[in-house]
C-alpha positions in Angstrom: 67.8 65.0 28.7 64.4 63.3 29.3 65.4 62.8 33.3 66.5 66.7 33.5 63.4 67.2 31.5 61.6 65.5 33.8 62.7 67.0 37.0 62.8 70.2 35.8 58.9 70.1 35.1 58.5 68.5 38.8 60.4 71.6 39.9 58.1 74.3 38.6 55.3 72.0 39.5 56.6 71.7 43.8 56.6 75.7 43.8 53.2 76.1 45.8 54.3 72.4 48.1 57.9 74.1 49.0 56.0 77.5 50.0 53.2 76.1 51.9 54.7 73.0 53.6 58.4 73.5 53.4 60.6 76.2 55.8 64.2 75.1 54.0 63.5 73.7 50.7 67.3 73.1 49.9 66.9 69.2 51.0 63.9 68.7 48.6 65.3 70.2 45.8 69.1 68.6 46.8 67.1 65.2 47.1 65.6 66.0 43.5 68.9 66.4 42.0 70.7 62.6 43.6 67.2 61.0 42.5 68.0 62.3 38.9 71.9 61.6 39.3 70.6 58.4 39.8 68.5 57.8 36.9 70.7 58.9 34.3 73.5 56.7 35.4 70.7 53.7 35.4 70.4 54.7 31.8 74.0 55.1 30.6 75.9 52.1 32.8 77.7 49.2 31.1 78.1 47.0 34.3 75.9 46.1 36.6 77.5 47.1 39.5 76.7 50.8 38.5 73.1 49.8 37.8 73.0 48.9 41.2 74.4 51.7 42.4 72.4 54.2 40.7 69.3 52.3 41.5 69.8 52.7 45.4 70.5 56.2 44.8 67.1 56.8 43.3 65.6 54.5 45.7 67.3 56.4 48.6 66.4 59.2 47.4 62.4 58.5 46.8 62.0 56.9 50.0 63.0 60.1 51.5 60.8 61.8 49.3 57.6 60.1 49.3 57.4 60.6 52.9 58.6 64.5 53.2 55.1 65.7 54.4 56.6 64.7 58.0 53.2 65.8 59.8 51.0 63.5 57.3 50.3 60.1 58.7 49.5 58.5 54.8 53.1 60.4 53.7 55.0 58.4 56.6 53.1 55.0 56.0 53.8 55.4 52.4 57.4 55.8 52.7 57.9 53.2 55.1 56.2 50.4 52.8 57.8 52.0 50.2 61.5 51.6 52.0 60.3 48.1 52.9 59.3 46.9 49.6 62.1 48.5 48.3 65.4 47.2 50.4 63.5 43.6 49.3 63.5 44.1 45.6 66.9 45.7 46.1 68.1 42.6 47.6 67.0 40.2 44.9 68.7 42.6 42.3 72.0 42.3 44.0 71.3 38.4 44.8 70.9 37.8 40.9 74.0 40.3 40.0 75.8 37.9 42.4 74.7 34.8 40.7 75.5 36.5 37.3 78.9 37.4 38.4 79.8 33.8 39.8 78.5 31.9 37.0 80.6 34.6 34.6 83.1 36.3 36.5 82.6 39.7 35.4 79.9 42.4 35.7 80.2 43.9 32.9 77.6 43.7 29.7 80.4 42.8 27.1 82.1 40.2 29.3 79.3 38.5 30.2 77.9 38.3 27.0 81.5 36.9 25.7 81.6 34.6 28.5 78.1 33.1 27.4 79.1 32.3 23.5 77.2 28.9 23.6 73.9 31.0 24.0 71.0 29.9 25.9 71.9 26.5 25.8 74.6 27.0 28.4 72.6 28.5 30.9 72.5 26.4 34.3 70.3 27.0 37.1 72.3 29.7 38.8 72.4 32.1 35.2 68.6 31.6 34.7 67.9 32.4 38.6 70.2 35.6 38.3 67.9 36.9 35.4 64.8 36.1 37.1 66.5 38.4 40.0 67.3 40.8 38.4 64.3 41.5 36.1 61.9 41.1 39.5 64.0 44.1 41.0 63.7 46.1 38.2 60.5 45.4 37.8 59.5 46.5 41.2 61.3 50.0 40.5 58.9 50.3 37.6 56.1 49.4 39.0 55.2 46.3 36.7 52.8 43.5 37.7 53.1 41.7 40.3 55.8 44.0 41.4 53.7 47.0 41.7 51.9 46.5 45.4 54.1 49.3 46.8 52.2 51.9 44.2 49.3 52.7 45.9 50.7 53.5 49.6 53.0 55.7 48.2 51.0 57.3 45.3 48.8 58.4 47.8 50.9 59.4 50.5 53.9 61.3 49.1 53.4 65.3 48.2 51.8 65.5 44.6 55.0 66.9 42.4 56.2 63.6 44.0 53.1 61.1 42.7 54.3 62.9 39.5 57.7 62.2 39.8 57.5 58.6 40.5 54.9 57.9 37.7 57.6 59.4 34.9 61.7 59.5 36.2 61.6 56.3 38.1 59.4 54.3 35.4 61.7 56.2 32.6 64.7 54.8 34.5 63.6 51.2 35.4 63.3 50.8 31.3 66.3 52.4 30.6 68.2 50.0 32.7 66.0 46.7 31.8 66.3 48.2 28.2 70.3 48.4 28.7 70.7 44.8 30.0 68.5 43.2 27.0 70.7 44.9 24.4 74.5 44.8 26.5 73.2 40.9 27.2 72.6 39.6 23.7 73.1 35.8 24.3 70.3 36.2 26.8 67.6 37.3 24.4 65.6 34.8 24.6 65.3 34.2 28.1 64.6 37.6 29.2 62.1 38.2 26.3 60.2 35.6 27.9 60.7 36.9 31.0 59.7 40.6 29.9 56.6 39.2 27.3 54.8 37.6 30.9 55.3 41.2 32.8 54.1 43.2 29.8 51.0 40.9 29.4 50.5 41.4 33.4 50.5 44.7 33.6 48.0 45.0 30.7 45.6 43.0 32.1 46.2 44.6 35.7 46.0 48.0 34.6 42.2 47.1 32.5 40.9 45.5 35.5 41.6 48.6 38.0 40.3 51.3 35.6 36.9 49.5 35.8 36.8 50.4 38.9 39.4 53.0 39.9 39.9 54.3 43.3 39.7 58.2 43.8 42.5 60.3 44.6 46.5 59.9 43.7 45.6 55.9 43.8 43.6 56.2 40.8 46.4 57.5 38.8 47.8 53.6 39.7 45.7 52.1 36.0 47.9 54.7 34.6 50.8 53.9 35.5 50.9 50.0 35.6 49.6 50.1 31.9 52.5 52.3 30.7 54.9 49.6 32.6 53.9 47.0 29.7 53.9 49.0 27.1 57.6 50.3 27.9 58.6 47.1 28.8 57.0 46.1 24.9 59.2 48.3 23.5 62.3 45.9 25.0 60.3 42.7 24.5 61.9 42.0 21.1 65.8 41.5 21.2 65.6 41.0 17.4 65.0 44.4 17.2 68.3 46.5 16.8 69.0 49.7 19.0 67.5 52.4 17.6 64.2 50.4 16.8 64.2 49.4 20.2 64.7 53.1 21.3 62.1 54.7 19.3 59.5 51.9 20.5 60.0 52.4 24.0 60.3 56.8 23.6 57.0 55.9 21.9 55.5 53.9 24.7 56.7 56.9 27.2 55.4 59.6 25.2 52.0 57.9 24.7 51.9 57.2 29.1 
C-alpha cells in the first residue's frame, strides 16, 4: 500500500509536467506503473533471484525516467550517470547473489539460512564477500553513503514529480529489500548489522555536513535524503529485534523523512 500510495501522490503531482512537456503521456504513467511493480515485489520476495529481478525493473524503469525531459541537457546527463552508476551497483548485487548461491546452493532466504546452521563462524571469504555485494548494491538504490554519488545528477536533472519519486519509492524499496534479507538471513545477523551500523553512521554524518552548506535547487533536497537512508537503515540495524519491532522502527524512520 505505501508504494501505490506513493505513486499515486507522484501522479496527481506530474499533472502540470504531462500537460506542459508531454504529447502522449501513456509511457510516463506505463513507466510509473513497472517502477512500482517493481518495488513491491523488492518488498514481498523470499529469494533473491526475485530481488534482483524487481530491482532492475525499478532501475529500468527510473533510468528512463529521470531523463524523460528529452530536450533538457541536465535530464539526459542525469540519466546517463544514473544508468551508469546503476548497471555497476547492479553488477555487484548479482556478483554477491552468485557468491551466496555457490557457497549455499540455493537462493532462497530459508535455505540459506538452513544451509548456514554453524552461524557466523562458518562464514569463509566467498559468504562474507557476497554480503558485502550485496548490501553495496542495495545501498546504492537507496542512496546511502558512500553509495549515493549518483543523487545529485539525477536529482537535479529528472522532471520534479520524479526528484519526488526517487527520494520516497526507491528509498522505501531499497529498505524493504535490505530489511527482508536481515530477517529471511538470520544466521547472518551479525555480519550485516555491522555492515548496515557503518552505512547508517555514514549517511548521518554526510547528510549534517551538506546541510551546512546546501546547494540550491532539486540538489539541496540531497541532505534530505541521505539522512533518511540511515535512519531507515537504523531501523534494520538490530537483528535482535523481532519483525514487527523491526517494522514499526523503520515505518517510523519513513514517516519522519
Amino acid at each position: 500500500m505505501l508504494f501505490i500510495a506513493i505513486t499515486a501522490v507522484v501522479c496527481l503531482a506530474s499533472a502540470h509536467f504531462v500537460r506542459d512537456r508531454l504529447r502522449h503521456a501513456g509511457e510516463y504513467y506505463g513507466l510509473l506503473i513497472l517502477s512500482t511493480i517493481g518495488c513491491i515485489y523488492m518488498a514481498a520476495g523470499r529469494e533473491l533471484i526475485t530481488a534482483y529481478i524487481s530491482m532492475e525493473l525499478l532501475s529500468f524503469s527510473l533510468y528512463v525516467l529521470v531523463s524523460f525531459a528529452k530536450m533538457d541537457a541536465k535530464s539526459n546527463e542525469g540519466g546517463m550517470k544514473y544508468m551508469l552508476l546503476g548497471a555497476f551497483s547492479s553488477a555487484l548485487f548479482l556478483y554477491g547473489l552468485s557468491l551466496i548461491y555457490g557457497v549455499t546452493g540455493s537462493t532462497s532466504y530459508a535455505d540459506i539460512n538452513a544451509a548456514l546452521s554453524g552461524g557466523v563462524s562458518d562464514f569463509g571469504i566467498a559468504m562474507l564477500m557476497g554480503l558485502v555485494l550485496i548490501i553495496a548494491g542495495i545501498g546504492f538504490k537507496v542512496s546511502a553513503v558512500p553509495f549515493h554519488m549518483w543523487a545529485p545528477d539525477a536529482y537535479e536533472g529528472a522532471p520534479l514529480p520524479i526528484t519526488a519519486y526517487l527520494s520516497a519509492a526507491s528509498k522505501a524499496a531499497g529498505v524493504a529489500l535490505l530489511l527482508r534479507h536481515s530477517l529471511g538471513l538470520e544466521r547472518e545477523a551479525r555480519a550485516v548489522e555491522a555492515a548496515v551500523a557503518a552505512v547508517v553512521a555514514a549517511g548521518h554524518r554526510t547528510a549534517d555536513l551538506a546541510a551546512t552548506a546546501p546547494p540550491s535547487g532539486p540538489r539541496g533536497a540531497l541532505p534530505d535524503t541521505v539522512a533518511p537512508s540511515g535512519r531507515c537503515g537504523a531501523g534494520g540495524e538490530r537483528p535482535t529485534l523481532n519483525t514487527r519491532q523491526m517494522g514499526d522502527r523503520v515505518v517510523e524512520a519513513l514517516l519522519a523523512a
